[in-house]
C-alpha positions as CSV (number, residue, x, y, z in Angstrom):
1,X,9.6,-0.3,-6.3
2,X,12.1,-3.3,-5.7
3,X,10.2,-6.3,-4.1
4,X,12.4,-6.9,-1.7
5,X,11.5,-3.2,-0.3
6,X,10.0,-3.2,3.3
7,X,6.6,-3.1,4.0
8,X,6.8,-0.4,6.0
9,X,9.0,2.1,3.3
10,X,6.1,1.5,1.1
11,X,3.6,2.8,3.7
12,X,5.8,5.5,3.2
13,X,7.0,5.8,6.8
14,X,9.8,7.8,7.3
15,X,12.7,7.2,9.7
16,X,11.6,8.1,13.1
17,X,12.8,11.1,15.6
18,X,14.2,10.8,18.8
19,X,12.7,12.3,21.7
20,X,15.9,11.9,23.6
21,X,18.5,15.0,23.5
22,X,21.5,12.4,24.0
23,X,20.4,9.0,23.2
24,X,22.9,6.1,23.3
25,X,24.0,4.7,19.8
26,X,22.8,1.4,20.6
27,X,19.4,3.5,21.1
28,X,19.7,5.7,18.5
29,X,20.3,2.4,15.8
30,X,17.3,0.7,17.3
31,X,15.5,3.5,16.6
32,X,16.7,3.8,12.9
33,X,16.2,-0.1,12.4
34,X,12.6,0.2,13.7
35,X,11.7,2.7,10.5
36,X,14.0,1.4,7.8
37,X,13.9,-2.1,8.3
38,X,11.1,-5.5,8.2
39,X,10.0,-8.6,9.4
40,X,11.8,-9.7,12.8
41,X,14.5,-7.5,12.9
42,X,12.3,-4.7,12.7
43,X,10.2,-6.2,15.5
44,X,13.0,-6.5,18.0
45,X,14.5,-2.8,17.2
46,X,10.5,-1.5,17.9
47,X,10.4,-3.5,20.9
48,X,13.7,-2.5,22.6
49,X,13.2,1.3,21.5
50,X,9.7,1.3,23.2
51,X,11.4,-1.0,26.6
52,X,13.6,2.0,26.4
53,X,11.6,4.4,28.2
54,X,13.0,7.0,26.2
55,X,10.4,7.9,24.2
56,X,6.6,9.2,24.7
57,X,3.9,11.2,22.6
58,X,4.2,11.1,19.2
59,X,7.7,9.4,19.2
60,X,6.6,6.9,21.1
61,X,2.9,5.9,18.9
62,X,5.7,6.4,15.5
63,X,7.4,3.1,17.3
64,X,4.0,1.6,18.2
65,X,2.8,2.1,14.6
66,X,6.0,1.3,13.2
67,X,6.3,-2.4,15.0
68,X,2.6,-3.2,13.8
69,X,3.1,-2.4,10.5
70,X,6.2,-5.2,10.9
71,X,3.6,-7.6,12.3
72,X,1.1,-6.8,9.4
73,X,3.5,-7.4,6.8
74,X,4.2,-10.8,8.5
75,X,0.6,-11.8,8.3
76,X,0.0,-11.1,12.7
77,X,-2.9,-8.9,12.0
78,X,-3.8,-9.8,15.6
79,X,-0.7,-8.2,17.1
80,X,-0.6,-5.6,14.4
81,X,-4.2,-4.6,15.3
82,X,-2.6,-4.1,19.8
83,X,0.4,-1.9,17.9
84,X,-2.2,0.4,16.2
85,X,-4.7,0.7,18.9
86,X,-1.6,1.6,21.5
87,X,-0.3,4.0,19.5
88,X,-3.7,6.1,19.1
89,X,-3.7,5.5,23.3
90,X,-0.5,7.1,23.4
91,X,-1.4,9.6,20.8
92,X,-4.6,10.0,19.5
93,X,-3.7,12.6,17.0
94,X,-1.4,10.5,14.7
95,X,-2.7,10.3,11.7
96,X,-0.8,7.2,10.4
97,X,-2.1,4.4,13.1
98,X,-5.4,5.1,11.9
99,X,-4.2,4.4,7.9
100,X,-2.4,1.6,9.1
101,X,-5.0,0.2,11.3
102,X,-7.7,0.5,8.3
103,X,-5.6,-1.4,6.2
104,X,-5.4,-4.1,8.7
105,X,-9.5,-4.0,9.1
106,X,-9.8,-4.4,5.6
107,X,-7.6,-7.2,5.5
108,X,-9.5,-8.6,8.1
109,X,-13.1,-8.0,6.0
110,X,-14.3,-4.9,7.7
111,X,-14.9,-2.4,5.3
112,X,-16.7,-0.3,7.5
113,X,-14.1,0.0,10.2
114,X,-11.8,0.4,7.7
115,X,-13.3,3.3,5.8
116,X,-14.0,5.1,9.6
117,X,-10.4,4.5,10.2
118,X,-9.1,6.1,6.6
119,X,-11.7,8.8,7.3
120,X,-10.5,10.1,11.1
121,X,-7.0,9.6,9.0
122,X,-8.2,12.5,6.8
123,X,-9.5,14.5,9.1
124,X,-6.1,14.6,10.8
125,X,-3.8,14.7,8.2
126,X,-5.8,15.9,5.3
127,X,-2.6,16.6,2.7
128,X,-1.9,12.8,3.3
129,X,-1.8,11.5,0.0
130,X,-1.9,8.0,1.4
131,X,-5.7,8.3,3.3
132,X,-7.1,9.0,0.3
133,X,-5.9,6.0,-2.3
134,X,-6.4,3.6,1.0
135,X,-10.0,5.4,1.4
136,X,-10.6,4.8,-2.1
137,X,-9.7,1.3,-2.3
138,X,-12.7,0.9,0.6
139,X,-15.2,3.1,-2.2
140,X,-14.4,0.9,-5.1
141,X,-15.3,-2.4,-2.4
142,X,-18.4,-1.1,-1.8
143,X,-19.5,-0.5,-4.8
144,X,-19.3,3.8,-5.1
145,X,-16.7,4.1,-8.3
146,X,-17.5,7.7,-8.4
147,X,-16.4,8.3,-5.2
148,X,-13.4,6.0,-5.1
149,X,-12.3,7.8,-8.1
150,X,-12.4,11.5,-6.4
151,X,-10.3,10.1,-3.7
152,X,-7.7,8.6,-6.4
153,X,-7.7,12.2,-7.8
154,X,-7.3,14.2,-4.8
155,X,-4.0,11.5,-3.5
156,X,-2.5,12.2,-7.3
157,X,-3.2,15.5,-6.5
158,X,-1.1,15.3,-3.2
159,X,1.4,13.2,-4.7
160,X,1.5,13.0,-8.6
161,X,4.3,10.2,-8.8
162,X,2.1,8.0,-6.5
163,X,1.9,4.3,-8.8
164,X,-0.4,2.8,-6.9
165,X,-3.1,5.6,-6.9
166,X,-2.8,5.8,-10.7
167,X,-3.5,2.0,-10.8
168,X,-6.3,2.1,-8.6
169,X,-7.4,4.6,-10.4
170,X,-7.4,2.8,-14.2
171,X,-9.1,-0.4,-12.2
172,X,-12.0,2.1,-11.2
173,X,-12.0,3.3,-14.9
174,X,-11.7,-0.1,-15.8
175,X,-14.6,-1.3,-13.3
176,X,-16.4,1.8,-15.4
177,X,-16.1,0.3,-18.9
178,X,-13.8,2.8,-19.8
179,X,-11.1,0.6,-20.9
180,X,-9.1,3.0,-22.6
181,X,-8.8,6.2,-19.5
182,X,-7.8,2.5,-17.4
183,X,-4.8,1.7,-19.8
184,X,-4.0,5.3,-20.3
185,X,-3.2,5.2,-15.8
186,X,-1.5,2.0,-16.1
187,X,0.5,3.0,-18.3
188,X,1.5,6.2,-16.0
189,X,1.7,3.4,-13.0
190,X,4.4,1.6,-15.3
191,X,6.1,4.9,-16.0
192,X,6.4,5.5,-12.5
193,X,7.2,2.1,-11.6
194,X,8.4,0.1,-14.2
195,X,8.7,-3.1,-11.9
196,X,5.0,-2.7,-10.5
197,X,3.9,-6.1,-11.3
198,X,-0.5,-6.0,-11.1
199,X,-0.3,-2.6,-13.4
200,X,0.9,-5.4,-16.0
201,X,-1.4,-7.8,-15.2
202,X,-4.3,-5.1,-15.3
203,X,-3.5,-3.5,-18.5
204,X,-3.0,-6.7,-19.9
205,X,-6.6,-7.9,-19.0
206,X,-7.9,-4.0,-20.9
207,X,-5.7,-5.0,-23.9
208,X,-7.3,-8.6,-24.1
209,X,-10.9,-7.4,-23.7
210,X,-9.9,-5.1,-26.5
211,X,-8.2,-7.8,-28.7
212,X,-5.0,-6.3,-28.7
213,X,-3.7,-9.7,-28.0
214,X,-0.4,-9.1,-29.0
215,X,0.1,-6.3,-26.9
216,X,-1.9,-8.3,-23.9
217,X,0.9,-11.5,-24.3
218,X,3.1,-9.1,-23.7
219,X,2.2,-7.4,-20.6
220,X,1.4,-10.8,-19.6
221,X,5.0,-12.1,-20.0
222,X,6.9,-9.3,-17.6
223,X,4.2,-10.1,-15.3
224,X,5.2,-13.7,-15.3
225,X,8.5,-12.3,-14.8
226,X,7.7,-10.1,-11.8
227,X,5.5,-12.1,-9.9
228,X,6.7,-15.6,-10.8
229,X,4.9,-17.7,-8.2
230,X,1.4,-16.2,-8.9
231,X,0.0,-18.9,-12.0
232,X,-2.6,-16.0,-13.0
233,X,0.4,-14.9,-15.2
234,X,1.5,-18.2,-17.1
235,X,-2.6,-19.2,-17.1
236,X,-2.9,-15.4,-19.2
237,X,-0.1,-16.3,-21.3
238,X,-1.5,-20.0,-22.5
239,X,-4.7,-18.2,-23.0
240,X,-3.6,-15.3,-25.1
241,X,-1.5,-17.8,-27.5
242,X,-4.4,-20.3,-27.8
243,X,-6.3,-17.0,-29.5
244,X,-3.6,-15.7,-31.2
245,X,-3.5,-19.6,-33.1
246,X,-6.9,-19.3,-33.3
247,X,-6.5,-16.5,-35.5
């Protein structure tokens, strides 16, 4: 998945349906940019579509959700947090404010709201892949691996060319001492996503603990290259070579 990918697509929101029979184009593009699109422009397509008045129910908590999940990638979990809570007011049966909204409690440090959120998620929409990886993300937290890792298997389940489940899912291995099942999911996360940046980092950490150092430098390196302005990818590097010279 390219970084320069919304937010929202990789929330895996779809673009939205109009409640209106005949909406205007400028409507009907507001709408469109509200799903597809991040950051402020997505803000100010969600905000004119819900001014609208042309949308209500479920239509209108999509918008709702859709606008926070702008303001979450921007960092305004505050505002992010109003979205989500006035789209379950609007429509308390949409599963996706309530994944959305955990993922902004647990960015706030609230595991247990989170993990209620994920779970009323489930409830609702139990073939949602998504619940379950975000649900297991809150098990692996809180200490219950076993757990986290029967969530990671029922979202693979639901959706088999999910990356990020199968990389949670090798750090829950990995968190197990199992350091070879973790590589073996990386590995599938690269397969699936060859640009997915931490499944590098993390199955360069498993090779290192298992002195495959070589191999470790080099998962190291196309981290470095994905993710150039995090140092934990140069700082492995330097560290990998100052064994391999050891040697």
């Amino acid at each position: 998945m390219k970084m320069r990918r919304s937010k929202l697509a990789s929330l895996g929101l779809a673009a939205l349906a109009a409640v209106a029979l005949f909406p205007t184009t400028a409507a009907a593009d507001d709408w469109d940019t509200c799903g597809k699109q991040s950051g402020d422009l997505a803000i100010a397509a969600c905000s004119r579509a819900i001014d609208s008045r042309r949308y209500m129910g479920q239509s209108l908590a999509r918008l709702y959700t859709a606008r926070g999940v702008a303001y979450q990638a921007k960092g305004d979990l505050d505002q992010a947090m109003a979205d989500f809570n006035e789209s379950m007011r609007v429509d308390p049966q949409y599963a996706r404010a309530y994944t959305t909204r955990g993922i902004t409690w647990y960015r706030k440090g609230h595991l247990d709201s989170a993990m209620a959120d994920f779970d009323e998620a489930v409830r609702l929409d139990p073939k949602g892949a998504l619940h379950y990886s975000n649900r297991g993300i809150i098990w692996r937290r809180k200490g219950d691996l076993d757990r986290a890792l029967a969530d990671y298997n029922e979202a693979i389940l639901l959706d088999p060319k999910d990356d990020k489940a199968y990389y949670n899912r090798g750090v829950a291995w990995g968190l197990k001492g199992d350091l070879d099942r973790a590589i073996a999911e990386y590995n599938e996360a690269i397969r699936l996503n060859p640009e997915y940046a931490p499944a590098y980092l993390a199955r360069g950490i498993a090779r290192e603990i298992k002195h495959s150092l070589q191999e470790a430098l080099a998962d190291f390196k196309m981290y470095s290259q994905l993710a150039p302005s995090d140092p934990k990818g140069s700082e492995a590097v330097e560290r990998v070579l100052k064994k391999l010279s050891a040697q």
